[in-house]
C-alpha positions as CSV (number, residue, x, y, z in Angstrom):
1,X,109.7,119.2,60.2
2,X,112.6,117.4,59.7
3,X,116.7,118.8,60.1
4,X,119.9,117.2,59.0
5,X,122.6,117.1,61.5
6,X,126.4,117.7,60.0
7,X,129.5,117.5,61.3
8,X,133.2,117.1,61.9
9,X,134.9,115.0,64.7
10,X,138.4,116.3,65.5
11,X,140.8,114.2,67.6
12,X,144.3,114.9,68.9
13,X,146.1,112.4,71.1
14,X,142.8,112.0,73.7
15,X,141.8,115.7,72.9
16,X,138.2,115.7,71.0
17,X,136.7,118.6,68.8
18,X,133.3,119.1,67.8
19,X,131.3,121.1,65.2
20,X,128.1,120.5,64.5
21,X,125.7,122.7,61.8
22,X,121.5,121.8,61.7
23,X,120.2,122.2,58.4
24,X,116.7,122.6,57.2
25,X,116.7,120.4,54.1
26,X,114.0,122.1,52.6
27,X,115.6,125.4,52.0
28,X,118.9,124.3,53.2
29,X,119.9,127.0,55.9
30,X,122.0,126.2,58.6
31,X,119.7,127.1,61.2
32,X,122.3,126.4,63.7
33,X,126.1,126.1,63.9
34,X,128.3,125.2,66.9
35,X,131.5,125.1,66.4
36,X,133.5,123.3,69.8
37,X,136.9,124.6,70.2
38,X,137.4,123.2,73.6
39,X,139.3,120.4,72.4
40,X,137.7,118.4,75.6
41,X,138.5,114.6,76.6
42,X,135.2,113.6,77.8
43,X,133.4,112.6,75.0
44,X,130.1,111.5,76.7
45,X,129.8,114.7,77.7
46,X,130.6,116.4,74.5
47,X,127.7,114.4,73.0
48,X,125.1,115.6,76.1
49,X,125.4,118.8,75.9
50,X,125.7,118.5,71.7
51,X,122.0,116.9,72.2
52,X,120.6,118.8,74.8
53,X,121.8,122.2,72.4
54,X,119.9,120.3,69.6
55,X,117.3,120.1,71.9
56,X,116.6,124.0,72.8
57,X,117.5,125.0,69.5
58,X,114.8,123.0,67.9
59,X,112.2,124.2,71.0
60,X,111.7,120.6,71.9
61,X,111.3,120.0,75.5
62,X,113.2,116.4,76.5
63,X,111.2,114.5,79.3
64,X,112.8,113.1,82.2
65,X,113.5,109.6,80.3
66,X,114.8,111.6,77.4
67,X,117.2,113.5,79.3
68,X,118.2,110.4,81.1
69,X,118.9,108.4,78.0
70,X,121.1,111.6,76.8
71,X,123.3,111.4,79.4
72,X,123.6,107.9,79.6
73,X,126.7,106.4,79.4
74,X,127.3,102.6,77.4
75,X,130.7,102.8,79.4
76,X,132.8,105.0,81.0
77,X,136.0,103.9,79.2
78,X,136.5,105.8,76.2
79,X,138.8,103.7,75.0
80,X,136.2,101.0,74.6
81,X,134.0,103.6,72.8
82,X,136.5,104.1,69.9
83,X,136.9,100.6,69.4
84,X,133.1,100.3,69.5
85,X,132.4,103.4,66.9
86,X,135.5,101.8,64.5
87,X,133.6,98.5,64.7
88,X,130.3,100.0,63.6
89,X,132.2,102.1,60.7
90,X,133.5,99.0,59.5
91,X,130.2,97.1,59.9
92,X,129.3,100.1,57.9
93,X,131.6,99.9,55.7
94,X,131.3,96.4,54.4
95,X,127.7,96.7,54.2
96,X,128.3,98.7,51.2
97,X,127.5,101.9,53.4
98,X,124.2,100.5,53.9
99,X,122.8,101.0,58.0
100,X,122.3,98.3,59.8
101,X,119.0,98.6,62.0
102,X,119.0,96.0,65.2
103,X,122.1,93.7,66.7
């Protein structure tokens, strides 16, 4: 079975909110909602435990190599993930909102 993943992203000076709600699209209950008031600055980590909460809520089991790519880190300077996540909204963005799959 498939779920949809929603959210909002909250971020004050270097402070980052989360909140995420899983839906089942077929009958369109949240089956999950967590709401992340912690207003953290580590937002690799924020994402790890958002996935690994996906994870047990959904009764999947991550493998080793799954929990490994979870926790990876592309860097460790968040500043060069923001400028990374605006580049792929405007990539986004001038695709007409069409993905782009591959470099």
């Amino acid at each position: 079975m498939a779920f949809v993943l929603t959210g909002t992203v909250s971020r004050v000076d270097q402070k980052v909110g989360i909140t995420g709600t899983l839906i089942n699209p077929r009958t369109d209950e949240a089956i999950w909602n967590k709401p992340d008031d912690k207003n953290r600055t580590d937002i690799f980590a924020i994402q790890a435990e958002l996935a690994q909460a996906i994870a047990g809520e959904l009764k999947t089991v991550l493998s080793s190599a799954e929990k490994k790519l979870v926790e990876r880190r592309a860097t460790e300077d968040p500043l060069a993930y923001d400028f990374f996540l605006k580049a792929r909204a405007e990539r986004y963005r001038a695709a007409g909102g069409r993905a782009h799959h591959g470099g």
